[in-house]
PDB file as gemmi writes it, atoms N, CA and C in Angstrom:
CRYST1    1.000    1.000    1.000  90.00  90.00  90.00 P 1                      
ATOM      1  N   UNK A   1      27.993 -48.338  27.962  1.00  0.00           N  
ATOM      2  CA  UNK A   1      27.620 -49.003  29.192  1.00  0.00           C  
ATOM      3  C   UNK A   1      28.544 -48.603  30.337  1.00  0.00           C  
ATOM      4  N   UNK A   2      30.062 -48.489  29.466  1.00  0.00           N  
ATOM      5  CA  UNK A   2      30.534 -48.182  31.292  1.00  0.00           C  
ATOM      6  C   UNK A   2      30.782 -46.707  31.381  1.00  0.00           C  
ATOM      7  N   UNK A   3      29.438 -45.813  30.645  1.00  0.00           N  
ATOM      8  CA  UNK A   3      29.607 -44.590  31.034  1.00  0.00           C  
ATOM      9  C   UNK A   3      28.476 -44.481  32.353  1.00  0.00           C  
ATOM     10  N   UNK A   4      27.664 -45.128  31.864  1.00  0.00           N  
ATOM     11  CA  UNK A   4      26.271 -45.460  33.089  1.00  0.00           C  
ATOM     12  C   UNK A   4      26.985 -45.878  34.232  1.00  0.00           C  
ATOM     13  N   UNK A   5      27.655 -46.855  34.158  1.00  0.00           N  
ATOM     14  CA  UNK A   5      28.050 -47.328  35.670  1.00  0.00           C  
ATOM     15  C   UNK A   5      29.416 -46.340  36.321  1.00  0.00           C  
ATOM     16  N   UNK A   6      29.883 -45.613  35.592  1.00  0.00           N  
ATOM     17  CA  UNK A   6      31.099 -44.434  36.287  1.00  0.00           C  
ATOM     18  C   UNK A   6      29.738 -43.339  36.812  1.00  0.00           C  
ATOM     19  N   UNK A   7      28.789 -43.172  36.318  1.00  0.00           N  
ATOM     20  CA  UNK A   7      27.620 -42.222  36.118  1.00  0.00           C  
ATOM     21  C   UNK A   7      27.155 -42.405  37.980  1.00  0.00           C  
ATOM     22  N   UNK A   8      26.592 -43.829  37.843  1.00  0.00           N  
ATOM     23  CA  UNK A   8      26.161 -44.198  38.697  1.00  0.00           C  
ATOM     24  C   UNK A   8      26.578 -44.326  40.099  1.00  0.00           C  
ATOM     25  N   UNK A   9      28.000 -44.857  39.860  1.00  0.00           N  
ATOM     26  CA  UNK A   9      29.347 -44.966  41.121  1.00  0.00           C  
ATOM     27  C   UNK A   9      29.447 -43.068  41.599  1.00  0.00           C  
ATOM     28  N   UNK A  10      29.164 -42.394  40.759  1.00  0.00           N  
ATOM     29  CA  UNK A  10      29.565 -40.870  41.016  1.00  0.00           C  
ATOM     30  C   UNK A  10      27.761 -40.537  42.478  1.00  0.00           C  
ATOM     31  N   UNK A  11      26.539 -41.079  41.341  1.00  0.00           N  
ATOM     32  CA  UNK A  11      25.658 -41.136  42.236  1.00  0.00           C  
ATOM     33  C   UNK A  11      24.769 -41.880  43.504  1.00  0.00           C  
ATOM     34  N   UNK A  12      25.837 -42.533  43.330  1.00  0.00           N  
ATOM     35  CA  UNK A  12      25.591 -43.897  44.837  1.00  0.00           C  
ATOM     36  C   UNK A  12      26.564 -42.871  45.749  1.00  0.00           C  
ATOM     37  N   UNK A  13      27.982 -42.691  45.891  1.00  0.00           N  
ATOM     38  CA  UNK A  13      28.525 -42.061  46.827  1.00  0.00           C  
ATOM     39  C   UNK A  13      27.947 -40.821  46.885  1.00  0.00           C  
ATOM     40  N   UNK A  14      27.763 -39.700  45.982  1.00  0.00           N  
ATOM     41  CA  UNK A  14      27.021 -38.797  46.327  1.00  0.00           C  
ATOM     42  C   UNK A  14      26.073 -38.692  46.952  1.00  0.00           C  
ATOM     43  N   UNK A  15      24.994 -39.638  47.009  1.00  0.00           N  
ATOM     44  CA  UNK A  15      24.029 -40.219  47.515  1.00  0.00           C  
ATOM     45  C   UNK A  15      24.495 -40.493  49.458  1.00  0.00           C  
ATOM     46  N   UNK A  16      25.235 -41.345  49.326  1.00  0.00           N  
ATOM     47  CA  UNK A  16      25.942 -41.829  50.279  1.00  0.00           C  
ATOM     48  C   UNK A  16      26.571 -40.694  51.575  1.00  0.00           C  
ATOM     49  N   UNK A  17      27.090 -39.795  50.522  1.00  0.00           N  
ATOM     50  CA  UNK A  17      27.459 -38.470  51.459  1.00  0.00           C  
ATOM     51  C   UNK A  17      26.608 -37.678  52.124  1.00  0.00           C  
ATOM     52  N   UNK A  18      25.315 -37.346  51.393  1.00  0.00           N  
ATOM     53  CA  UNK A  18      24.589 -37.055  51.905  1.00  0.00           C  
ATOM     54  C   UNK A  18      23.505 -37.011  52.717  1.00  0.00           C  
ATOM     55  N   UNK A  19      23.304 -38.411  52.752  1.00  0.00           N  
ATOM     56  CA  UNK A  19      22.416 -38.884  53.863  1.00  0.00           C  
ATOM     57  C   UNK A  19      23.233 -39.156  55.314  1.00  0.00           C  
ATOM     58  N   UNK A  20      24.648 -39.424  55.082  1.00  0.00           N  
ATOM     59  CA  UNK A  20      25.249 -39.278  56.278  1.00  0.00           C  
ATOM     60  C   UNK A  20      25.734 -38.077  56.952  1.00  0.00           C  
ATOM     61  N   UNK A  21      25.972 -36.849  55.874  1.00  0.00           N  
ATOM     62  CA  UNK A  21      25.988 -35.571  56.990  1.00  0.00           C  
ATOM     63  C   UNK A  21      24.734 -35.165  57.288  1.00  0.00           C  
ATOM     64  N   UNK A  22      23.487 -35.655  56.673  1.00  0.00           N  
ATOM     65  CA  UNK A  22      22.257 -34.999  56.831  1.00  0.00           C  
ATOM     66  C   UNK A  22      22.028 -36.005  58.306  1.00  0.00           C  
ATOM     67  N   UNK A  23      22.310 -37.112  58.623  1.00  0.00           N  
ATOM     68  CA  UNK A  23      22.114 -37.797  59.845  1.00  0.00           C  
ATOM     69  C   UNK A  23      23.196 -37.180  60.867  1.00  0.00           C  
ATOM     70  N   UNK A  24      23.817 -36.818  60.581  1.00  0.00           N  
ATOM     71  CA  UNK A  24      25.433 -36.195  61.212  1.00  0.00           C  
ATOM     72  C   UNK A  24      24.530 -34.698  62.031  1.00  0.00           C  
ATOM     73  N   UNK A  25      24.077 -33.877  61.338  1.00  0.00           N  
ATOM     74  CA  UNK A  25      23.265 -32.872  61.407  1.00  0.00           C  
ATOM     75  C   UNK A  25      22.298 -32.563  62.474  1.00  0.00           C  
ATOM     76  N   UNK A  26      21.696 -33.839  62.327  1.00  0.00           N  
ATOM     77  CA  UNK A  26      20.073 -33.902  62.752  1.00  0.00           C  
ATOM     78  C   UNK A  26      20.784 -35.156  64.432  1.00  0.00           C  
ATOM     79  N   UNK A  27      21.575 -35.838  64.632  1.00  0.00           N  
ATOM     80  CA  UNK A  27      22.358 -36.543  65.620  1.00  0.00           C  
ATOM     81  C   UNK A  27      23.308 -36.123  66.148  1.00  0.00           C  
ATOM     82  N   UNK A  28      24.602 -35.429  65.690  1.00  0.00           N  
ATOM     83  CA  UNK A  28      25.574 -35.274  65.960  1.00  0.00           C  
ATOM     84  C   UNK A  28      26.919 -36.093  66.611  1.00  0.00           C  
ATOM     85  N   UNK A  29      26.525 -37.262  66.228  1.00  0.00           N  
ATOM     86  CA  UNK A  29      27.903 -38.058  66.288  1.00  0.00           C  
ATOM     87  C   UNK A  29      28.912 -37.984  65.316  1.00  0.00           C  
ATOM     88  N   UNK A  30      29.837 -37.983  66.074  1.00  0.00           N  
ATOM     89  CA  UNK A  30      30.956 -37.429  65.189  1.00  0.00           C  
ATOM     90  C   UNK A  30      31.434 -37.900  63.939  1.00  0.00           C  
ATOM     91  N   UNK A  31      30.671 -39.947  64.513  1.00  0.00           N  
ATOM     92  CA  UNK A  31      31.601 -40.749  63.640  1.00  0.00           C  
ATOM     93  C   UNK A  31      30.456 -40.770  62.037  1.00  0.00           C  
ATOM     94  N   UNK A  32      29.462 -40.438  62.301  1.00  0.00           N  
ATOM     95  CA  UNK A  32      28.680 -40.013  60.941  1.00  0.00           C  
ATOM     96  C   UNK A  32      29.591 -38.948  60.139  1.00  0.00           C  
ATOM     97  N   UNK A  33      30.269 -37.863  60.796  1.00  0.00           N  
ATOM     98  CA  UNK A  33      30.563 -36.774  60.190  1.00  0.00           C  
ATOM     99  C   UNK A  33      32.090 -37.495  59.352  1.00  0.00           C  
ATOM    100  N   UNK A  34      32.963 -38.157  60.424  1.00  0.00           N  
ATOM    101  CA  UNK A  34      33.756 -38.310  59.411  1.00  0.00           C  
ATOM    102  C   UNK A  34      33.840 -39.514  58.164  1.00  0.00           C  
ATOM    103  N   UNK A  35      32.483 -40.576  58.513  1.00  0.00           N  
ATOM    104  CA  UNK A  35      32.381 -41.034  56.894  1.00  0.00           C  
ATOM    105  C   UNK A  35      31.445 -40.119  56.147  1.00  0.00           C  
ATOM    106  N   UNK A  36      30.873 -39.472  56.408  1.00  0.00           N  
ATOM    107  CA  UNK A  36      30.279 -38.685  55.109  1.00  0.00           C  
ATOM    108  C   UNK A  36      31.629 -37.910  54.510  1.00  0.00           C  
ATOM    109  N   UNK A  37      32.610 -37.214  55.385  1.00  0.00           N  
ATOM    110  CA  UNK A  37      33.300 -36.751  54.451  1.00  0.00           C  
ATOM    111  C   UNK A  37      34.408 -37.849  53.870  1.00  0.00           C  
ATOM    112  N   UNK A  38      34.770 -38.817  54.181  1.00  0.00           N  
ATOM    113  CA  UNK A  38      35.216 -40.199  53.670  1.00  0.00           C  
ATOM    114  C   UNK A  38      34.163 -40.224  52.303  1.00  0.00           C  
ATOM    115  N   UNK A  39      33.005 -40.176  51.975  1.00  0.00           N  
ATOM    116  CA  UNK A  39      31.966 -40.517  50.976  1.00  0.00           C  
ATOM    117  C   UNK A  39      32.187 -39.275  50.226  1.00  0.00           C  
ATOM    118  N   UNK A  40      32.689 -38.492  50.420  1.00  0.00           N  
ATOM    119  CA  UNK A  40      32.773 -36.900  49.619  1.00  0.00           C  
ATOM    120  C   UNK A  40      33.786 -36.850  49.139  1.00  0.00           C  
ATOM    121  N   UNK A  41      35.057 -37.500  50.018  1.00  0.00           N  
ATOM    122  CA  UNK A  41      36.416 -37.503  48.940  1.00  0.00           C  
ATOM    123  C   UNK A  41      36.255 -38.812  47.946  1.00  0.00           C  
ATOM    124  N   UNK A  42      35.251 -39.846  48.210  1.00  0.00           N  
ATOM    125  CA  UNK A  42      35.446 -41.346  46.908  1.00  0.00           C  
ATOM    126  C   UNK A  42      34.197 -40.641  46.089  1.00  0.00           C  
ATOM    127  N   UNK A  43      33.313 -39.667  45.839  1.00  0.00           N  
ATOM    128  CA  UNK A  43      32.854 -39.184  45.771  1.00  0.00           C  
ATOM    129  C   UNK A  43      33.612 -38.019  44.658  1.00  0.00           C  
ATOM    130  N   UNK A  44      34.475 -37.469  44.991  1.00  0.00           N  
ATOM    131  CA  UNK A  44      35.501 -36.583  44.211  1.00  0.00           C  
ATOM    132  C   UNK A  44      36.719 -37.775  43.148  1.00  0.00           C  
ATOM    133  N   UNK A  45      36.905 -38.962  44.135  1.00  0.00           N  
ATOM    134  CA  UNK A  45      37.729 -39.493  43.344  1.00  0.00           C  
ATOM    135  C   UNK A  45      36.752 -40.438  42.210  1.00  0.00           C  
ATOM    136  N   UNK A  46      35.844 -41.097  42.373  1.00  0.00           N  
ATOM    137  CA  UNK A  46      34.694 -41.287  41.370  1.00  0.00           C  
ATOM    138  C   UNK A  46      34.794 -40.024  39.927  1.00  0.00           C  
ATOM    139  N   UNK A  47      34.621 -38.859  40.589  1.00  0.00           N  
ATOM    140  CA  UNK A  47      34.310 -37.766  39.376  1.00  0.00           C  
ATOM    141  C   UNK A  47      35.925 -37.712  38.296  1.00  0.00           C  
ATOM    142  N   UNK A  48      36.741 -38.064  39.487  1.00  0.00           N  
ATOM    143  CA  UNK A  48      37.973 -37.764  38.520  1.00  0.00           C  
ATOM    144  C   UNK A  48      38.265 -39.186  37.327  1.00  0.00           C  
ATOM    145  N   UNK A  49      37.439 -40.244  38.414  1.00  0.00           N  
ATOM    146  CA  UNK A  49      37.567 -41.483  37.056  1.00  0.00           C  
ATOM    147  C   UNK A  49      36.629 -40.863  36.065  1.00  0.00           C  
ATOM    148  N   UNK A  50      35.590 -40.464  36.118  1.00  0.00           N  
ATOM    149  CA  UNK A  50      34.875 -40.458  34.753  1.00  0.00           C  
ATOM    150  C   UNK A  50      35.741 -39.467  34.001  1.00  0.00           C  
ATOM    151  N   UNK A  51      36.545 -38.442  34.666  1.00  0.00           N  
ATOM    152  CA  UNK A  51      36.453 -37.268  33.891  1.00  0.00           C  
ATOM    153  C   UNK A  51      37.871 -38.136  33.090  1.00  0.00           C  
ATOM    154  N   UNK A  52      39.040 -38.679  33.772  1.00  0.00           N  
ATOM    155  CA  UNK A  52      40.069 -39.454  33.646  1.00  0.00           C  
ATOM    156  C   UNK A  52      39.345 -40.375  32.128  1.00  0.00           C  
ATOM    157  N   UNK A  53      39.111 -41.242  32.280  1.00  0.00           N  
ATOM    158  CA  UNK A  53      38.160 -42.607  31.309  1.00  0.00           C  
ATOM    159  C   UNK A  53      37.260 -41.810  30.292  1.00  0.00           C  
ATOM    160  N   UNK A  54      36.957 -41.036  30.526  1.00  0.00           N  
ATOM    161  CA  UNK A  54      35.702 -40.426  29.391  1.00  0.00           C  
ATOM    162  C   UNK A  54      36.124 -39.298  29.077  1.00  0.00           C  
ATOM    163  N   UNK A  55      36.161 -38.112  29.782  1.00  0.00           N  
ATOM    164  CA  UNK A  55      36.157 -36.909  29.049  1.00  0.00           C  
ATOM    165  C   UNK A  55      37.837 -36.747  28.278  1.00  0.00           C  
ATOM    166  N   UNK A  56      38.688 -36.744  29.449  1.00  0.00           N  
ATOM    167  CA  UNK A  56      40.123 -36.722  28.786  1.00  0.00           C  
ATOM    168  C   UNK A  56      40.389 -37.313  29.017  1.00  0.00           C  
ATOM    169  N   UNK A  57      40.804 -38.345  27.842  1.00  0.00           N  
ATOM    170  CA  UNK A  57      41.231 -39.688  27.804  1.00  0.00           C  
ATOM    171  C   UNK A  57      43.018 -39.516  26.959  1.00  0.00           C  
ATOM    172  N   UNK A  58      43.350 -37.962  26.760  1.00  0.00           N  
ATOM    173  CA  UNK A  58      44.712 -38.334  26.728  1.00  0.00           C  
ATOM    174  C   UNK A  58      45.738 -37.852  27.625  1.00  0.00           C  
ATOM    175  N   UNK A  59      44.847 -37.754  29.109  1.00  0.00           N  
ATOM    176  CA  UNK A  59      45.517 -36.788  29.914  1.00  0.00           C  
ATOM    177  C   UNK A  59      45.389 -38.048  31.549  1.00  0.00           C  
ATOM    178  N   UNK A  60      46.343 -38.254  31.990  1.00  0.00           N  
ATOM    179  CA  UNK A  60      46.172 -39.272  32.997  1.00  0.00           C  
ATOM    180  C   UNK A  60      46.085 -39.026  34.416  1.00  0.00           C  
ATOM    181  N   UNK A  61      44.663 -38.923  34.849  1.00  0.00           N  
ATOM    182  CA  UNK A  61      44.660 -38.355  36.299  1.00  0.00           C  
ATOM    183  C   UNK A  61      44.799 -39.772  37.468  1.00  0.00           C  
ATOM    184  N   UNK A  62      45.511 -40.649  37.270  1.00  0.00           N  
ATOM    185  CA  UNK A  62      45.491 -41.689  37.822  1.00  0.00           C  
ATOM    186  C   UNK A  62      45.928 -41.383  39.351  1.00  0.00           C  
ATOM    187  N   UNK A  63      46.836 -40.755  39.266  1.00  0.00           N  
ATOM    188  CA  UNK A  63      47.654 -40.377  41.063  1.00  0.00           C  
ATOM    189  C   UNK A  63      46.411 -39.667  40.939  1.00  0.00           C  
ATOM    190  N   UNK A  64      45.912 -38.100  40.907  1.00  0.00           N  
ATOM    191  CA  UNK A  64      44.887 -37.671  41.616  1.00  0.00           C  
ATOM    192  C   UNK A  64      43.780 -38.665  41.872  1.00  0.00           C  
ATOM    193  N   UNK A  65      43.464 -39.501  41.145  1.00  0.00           N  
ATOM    194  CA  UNK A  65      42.234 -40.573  41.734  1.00  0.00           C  
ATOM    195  C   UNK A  65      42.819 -41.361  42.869  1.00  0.00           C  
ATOM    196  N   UNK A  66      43.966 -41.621  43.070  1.00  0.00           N  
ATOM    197  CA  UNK A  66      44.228 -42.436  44.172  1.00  0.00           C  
ATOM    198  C   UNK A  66      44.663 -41.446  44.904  1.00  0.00           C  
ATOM    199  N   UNK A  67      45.397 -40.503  45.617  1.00  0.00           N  
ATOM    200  CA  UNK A  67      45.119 -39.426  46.308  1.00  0.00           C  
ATOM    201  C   UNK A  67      43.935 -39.334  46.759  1.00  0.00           C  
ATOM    202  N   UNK A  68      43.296 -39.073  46.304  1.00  0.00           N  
ATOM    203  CA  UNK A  68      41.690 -38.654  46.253  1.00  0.00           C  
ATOM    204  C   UNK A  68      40.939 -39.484  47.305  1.00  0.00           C  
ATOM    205  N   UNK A  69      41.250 -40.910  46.714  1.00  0.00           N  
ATOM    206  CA  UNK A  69      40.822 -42.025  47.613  1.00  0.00           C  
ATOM    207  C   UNK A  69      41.581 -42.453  48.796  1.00  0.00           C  
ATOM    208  N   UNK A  70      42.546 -41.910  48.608  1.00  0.00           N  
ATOM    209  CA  UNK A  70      43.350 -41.956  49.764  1.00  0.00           C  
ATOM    210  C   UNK A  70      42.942 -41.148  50.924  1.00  0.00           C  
ATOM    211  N   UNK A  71      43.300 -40.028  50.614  1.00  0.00           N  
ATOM    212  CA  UNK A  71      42.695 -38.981  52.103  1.00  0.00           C  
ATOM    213  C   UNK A  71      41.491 -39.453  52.133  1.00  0.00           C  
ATOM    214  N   UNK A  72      40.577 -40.049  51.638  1.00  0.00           N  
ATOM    215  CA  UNK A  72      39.259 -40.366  52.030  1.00  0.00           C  
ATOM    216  C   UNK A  72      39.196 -41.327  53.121  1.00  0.00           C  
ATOM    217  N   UNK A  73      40.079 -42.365  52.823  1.00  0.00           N  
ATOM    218  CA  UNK A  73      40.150 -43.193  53.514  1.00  0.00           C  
ATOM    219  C   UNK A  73      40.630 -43.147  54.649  1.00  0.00           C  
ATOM    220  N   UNK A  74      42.321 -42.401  54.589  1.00  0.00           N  
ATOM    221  CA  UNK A  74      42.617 -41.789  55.859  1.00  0.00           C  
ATOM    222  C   UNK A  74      41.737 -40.928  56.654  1.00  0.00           C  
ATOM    223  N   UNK A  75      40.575 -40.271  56.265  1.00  0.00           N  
ATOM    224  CA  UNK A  75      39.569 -39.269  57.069  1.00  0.00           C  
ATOM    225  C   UNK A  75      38.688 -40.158  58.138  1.00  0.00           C  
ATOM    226  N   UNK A  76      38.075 -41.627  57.101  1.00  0.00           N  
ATOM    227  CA  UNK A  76      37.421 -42.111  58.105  1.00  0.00           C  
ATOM    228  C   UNK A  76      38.051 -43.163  58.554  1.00  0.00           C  
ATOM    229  N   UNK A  77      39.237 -43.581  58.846  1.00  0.00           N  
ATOM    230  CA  UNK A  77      40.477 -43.844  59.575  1.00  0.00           C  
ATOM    231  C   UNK A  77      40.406 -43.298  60.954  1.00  0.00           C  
ATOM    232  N   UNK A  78      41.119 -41.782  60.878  1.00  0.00           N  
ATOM    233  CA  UNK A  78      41.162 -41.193  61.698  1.00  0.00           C  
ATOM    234  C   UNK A  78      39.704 -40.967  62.580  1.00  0.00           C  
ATOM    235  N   UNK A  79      38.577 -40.943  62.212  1.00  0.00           N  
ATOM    236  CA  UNK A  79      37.797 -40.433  62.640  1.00  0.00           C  
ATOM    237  C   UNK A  79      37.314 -41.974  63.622  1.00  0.00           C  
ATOM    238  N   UNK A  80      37.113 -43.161  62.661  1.00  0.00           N  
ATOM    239  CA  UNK A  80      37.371 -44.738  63.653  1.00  0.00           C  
ATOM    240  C   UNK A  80      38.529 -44.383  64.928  1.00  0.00           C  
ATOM    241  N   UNK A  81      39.641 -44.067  64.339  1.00  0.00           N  
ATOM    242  CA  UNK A  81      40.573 -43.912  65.856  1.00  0.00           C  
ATOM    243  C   UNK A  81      40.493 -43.169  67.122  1.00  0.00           C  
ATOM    244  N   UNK A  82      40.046 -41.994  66.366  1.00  0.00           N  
ATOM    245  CA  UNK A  82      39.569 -41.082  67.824  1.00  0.00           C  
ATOM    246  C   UNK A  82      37.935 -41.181  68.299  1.00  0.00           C  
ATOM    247  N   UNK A  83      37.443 -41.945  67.386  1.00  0.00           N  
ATOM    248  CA  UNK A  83      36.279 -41.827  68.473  1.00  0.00           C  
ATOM    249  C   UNK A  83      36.150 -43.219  69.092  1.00  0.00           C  
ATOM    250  N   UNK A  84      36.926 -44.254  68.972  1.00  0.00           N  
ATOM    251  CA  UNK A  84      36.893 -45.292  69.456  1.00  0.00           C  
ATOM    252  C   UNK A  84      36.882 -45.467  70.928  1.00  0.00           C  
ATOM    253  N   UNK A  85      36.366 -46.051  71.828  1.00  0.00           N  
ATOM    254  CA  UNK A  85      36.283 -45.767  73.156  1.00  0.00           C  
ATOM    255  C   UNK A  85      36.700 -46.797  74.492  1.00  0.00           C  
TER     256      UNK A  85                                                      
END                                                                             
């Protein structure tokens, strides 16, 4: 069961990323562009939990998952700060 829901968390943000650069694209506001890539790094850090929890489970990618989620967060941070008006 909680391979479905790491499964799923990987395809909700993936999901997530892509409908916002595809609106980013087709609009061009900036502040679409920097949460889609905010959704692409929790998106990367998602993949490293499953791979972390399921695949190698004697190898601990815990800092890269929070890294991961980190610059994500700092991306659409930054991207709230400068386009704020």
């Amino acid at each position: 069961m909680a391979v479905a829901v790491y499964v799923l968390g990987i395809l909700v943000t993936a999901l997530c990323t892509l409908l916002l650069l595809r609106a980013y694209a087709k609009v061009g506001q900036k502040l679409l562009l920097w949460a889609g890539l905010c959704f692409a790094g929790l998106t990367v850090a998602n993949i490293l939990l499953f791979v972390d929890l399921v695949i190698w489970t004697d190898v601990s990618l815990y800092t890269w998952r929070l890294s991961a989620a980190a610059v994500a967060m700092l991306l659409l941070l930054y991207g709230l700060v400068s386009e704020s008006d």
